[in-house]
Structures are given as structure tokens and as C-alpha cells.
C-alpha positions in Angstrom: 0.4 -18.0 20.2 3.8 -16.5 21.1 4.9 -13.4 23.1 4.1 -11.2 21.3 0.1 -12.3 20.2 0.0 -13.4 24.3 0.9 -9.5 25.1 -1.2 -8.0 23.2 -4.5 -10.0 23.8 -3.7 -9.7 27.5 -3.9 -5.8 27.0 -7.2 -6.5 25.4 -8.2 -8.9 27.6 -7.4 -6.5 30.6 -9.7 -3.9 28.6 -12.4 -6.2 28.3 -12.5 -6.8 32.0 -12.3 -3.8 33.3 -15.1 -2.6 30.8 -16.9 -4.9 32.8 -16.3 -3.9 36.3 -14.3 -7.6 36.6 -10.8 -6.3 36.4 -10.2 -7.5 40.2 -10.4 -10.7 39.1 -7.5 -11.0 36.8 -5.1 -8.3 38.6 -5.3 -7.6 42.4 -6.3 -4.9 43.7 -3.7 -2.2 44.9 -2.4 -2.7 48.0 -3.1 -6.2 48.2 0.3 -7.4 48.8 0.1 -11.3 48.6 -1.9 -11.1 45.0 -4.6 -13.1 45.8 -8.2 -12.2 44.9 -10.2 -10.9 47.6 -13.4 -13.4 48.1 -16.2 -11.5 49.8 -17.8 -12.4 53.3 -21.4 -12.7 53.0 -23.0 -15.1 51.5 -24.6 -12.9 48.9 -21.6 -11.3 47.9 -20.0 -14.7 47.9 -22.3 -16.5 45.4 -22.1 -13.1 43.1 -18.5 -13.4 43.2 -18.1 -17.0 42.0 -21.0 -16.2 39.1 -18.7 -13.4 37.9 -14.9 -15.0 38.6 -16.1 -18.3 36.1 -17.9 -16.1 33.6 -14.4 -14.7 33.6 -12.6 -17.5 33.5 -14.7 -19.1 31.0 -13.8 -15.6 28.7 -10.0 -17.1 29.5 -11.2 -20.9 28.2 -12.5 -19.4 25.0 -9.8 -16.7 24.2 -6.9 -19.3 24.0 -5.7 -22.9 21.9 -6.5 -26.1 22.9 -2.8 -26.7 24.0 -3.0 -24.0 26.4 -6.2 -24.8 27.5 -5.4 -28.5 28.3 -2.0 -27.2 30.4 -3.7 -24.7 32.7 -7.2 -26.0 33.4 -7.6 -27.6 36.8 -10.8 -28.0 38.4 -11.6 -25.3 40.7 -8.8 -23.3 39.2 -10.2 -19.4 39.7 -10.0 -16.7 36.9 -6.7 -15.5 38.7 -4.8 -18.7 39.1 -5.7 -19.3 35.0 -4.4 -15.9 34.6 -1.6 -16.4 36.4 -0.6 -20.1 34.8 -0.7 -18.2 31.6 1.7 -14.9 32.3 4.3 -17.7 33.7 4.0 -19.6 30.0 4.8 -17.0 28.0 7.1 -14.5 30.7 9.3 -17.3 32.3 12.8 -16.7 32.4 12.4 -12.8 32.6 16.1 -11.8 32.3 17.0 -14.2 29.2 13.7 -13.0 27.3 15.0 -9.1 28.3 18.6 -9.8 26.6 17.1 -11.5 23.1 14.5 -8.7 23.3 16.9 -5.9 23.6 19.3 -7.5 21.2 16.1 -7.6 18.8 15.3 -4.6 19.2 18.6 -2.8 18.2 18.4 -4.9 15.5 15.1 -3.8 13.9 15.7 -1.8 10.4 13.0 -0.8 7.7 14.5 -2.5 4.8 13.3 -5.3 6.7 9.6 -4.8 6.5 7.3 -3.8 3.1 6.4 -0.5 4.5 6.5 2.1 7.7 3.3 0.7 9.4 4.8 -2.9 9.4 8.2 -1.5 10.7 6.6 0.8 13.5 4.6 -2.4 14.2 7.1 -4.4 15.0 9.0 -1.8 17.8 5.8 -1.1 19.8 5.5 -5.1 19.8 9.0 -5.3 21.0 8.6 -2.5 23.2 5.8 -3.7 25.3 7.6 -7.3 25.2 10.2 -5.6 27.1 7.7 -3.7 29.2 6.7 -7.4 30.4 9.9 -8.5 31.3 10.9 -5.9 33.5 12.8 -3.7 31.1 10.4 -1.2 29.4 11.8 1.6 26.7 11.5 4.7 27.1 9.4 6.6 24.5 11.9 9.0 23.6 14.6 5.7 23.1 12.1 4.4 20.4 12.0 7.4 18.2 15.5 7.4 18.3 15.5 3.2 17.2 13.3 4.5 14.8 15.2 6.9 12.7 18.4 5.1 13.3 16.8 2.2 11.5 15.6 3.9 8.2 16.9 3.9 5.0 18.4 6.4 2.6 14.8 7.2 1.2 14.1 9.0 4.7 17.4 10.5 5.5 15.5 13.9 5.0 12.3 13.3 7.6 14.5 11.6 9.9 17.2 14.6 10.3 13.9 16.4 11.3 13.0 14.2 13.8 16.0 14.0 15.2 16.7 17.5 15.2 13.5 18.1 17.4 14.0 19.3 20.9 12.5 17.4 22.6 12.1 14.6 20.3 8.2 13.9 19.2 6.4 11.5 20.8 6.6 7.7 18.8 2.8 8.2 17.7 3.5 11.5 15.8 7.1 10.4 14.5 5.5 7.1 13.0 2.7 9.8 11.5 5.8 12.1 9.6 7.4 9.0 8.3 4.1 7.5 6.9 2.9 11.1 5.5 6.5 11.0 3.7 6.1 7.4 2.5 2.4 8.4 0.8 4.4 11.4 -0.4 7.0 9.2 -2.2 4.2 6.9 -3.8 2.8 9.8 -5.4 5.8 11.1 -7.1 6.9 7.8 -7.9 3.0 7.7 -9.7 3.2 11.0 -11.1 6.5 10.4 -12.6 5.4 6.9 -14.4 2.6 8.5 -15.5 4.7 11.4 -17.0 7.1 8.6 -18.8 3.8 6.7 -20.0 2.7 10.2 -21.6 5.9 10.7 -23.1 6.3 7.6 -24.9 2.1 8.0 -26.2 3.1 11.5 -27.9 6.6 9.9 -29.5 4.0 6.9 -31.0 1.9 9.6 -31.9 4.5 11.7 -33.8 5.5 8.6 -35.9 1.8 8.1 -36.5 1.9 11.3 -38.0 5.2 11.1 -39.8 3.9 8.1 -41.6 0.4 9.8 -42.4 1.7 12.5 -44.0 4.3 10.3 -46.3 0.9 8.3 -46.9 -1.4 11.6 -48.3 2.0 13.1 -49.9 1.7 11.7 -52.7 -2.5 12.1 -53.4 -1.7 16.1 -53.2 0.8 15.5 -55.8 -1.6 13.7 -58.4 -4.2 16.2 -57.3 -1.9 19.4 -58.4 -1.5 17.3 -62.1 -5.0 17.3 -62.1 -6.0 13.8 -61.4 -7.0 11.1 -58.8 -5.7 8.2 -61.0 -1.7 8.1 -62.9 -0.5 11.5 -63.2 0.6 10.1 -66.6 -3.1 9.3 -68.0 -4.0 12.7 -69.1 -1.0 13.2 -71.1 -1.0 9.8 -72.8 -4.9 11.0 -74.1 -3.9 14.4 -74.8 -1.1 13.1 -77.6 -3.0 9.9 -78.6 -3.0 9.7 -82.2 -5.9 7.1 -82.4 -8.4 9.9 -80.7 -11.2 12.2 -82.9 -10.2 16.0 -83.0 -12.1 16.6 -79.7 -9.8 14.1 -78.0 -7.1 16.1 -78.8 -8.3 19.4 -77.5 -9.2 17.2 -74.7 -5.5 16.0 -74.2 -4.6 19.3 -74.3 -6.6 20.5 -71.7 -5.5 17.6 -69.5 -1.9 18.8 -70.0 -3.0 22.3 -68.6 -4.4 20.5 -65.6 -7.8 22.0 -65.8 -10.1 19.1 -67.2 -9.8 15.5 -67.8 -11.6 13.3 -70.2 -11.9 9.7 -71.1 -9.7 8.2 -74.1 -11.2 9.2 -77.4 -14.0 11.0 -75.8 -16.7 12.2 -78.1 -18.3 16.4 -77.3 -21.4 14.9 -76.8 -20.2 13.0 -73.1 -20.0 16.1 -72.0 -22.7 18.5 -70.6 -23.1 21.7 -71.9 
């Protein structure tokens, strides 16, 4: 777990607590100056304290690696000392951790990251990081890290946001950037689609093309008056080895009104 992970499960942690009524046993109280927990005097209270402060403490145990647990654990160690042991691990050297965190944070540029979410991430993290150490960022400082670190493809939203006075808040900045980002991924869509539709109707026009050059010629035979060789119903009309019919017959086929077989005979006809 590093800085980062340990920062934001102790904000959860802190939630979980307090949803609990068992916040005063992580973080004094206000106004309690030495930041020690306050044990109660009676007996009673006493006993209910101790019930609550290692269910607590056992909620520490459970919520961290073995490592961890092996370097703090100490018996009779309270929920606060734990606590304690912990925030030193992961915030010692305050002013070191504030310099790498700032430098880190100027640093921080979308190209960087697969997508806004990811990017916006990454600052808060930073952010509350800084918050930790001593050195928190103001919200109006992270808007403005924001924008500064975008790329070309959200030169337009970010001149908005900068030109806002007062700048948005961080929470409704990250919201224009992702809007424009589901924007972009439409029209990026739309326009592949478009290309995919164009190239279907130029496949489909060649399809055609080679269709009609295919039934061409059948119209052709069928104006001579034939589905065979436009050359048959000549050849029978001017056969010389065909009866007298035959010939009438060729010459009919010439006219392109009626075909017969070679050396037809009348009676192969109806009527």
C-alpha cells in the first residue's frame, strides 16, 4: 500500500468510524490538546470503552497487509496508538513528500492517462496527498492544473473553463471535459460508420455494373428472337436439307417472330 491507497482508505476508514459513533477513538476530540484518547472514569464507562477501542482496532488489524500489521502491533497497543504508528509510515518526512508531490503534480498531463476519468483521478490523489503533508491545493489551483494539462483535442472546452469567472468548481470542470470526451467518441463513431457505408454502396455499384454487363447480352439474343445462338434461326431458315415448311419456318425465324426446330415438319406444331 502506498500514499496514495493509505490516504484514501484512511478517509474511508474515518467514515466508517464515525458512522459508528467510534470516531474519538482514532482522532481526538477538539480541544484535546496533547492527542490522547480520553479513557472514561467509571467503571462502566471504562469496560464500554475498551469493548469499543479493540473492536476498532481489530477493524485496523483486518484493513491492512501482513507487513504492516507485524510493524505496528504491540500488545496493549490502543486503536489510536495503531492509528498513529500508521499516519507516521506513510507521512514521515512531511516537507520532502510536499516538494516530490508538488513537483508531481505540475507535472500531471492527459496524454499521460487512457482517458479524462483516469487523468482527473490522478490530481484529486495528488491533491489530498498534499493535503496530508501540510500543503493542500486550492480548488480553484486544480482546475487551472487541469486545463493547463490537456491536449489539443480540448483546446475548445478548456478556453471555456478558463474563461469562467470565477472558475468552476473541479467536480463540474472534470464533468465538461468528460461530457466533451463522450462527444468526441460519438463523432469519431458516426464518422466510421459513415466511411463503412460509403465503401458498401461503392461495392454495391460494381455489383451492379457487373450485373448489368452479365444480362446485356440475354436482352440481345431475346430482341433476335431467341434464348439459344442468335445465329440458329438463320442457319434453319436457309438450310437447304429442310422440307418446304422448314423454309417458311427459316423465314419466320429471320423476322424474329417464331422459331422452329431444324427440318421441322407442320404437324409439330399446334394449330
Amino acid at each position: 500500500m502506498d500514499n496514495s491507497q493509505y490516504t484514501t482508505r484512511a478517509g474511508l476508514f474515518k467514515i466508517h468510524a464515525k458512522s459508528h459513533r467510534v470516531l474519538h477513538h482514532i482522532i481526538p476530540p477538539a480541544g484535546n490538546d496533547k492527542g490522547k484518547e480520553k479513557v472514561p472514569s467509571t467503571e462502566e464507562e471504562k469496560v464500554l470503552w475498551e469493548t469499543l477501542d479493540v473492536a476498532v482496532l481489530s477493524w485496523i488489524y483486518t484493513t491492512i497487509s501482513r507487513d504492516l500489521h507485524n510493524t505496528i502491533i504491540d500488545p496493549g497497543t490502543t486503536a489510536m496508538e495503531a492509528w498513529n504508528r500508521l499516519r507516521d509510515i506513510f507521512q514521515d518526512n512531511q516537507h520532502s513528500r510536499a516538494v516530490t508531490l508538488e513537483q508531481e503534480f505540475s507535472s500531471t498531463h492527459l496524454e499521460d492517462f487512457p482517458n479524462i476519468s483516469a487523468y482527473c483521478q490522478r490530481l484529486k490523489s495528488i491533491a489530498d496527498q498534499l493535503k496530508n503533508v501540510g500543503a493542500p491545493v486550492s480548488d480553484s489551483r486544480m482546475v487551472l492544473q487541469l486545463v493547463g494539462g490537456l491536449t489539443k483535442a480540448y483546446s475548445g472546452v478548456g478556453t471555456l473553463i478558463r474563461q469562467r469567472n470565477p472558475l468552476p468548481p473541479f467536480y463540474q470542470a472534470r464533468s465538461m471535459l468528460t461530457l466533451e470526451e463522450v462527444g468526441m467518441a460519438k463523432k469519431a463513431m458516426t464518422g466510421s460508420d459513415s466511411a463503412m457505408l460509403a465503401a458498401s454502396g461503392d461495392e454495391s455499384s460494381v455489383y451492379n455494373d457487373n450485373s448489368g454487363q452479365a444480362k446485356g447480352p440475354r436482352q440481345k439474343k431475346g430482341k433476335n428472337g431467341g434464348r439459344n445462338n442468335s445465329g440458329n434461326g438463320a442457319s434453319r431458315g436457309s438450310g437447304s436439307g429442310g422440307k418446304g415448311r422448314g423454309q417458311n419456318g427459316g423465314g419466320r425465324g429471320n423476322g424474329g417472330q417464331q422459331q422452329q426446330p431444324s427440318g421441322g415438319q407442320q404437324g409439330n406444331f399446334p394449330g
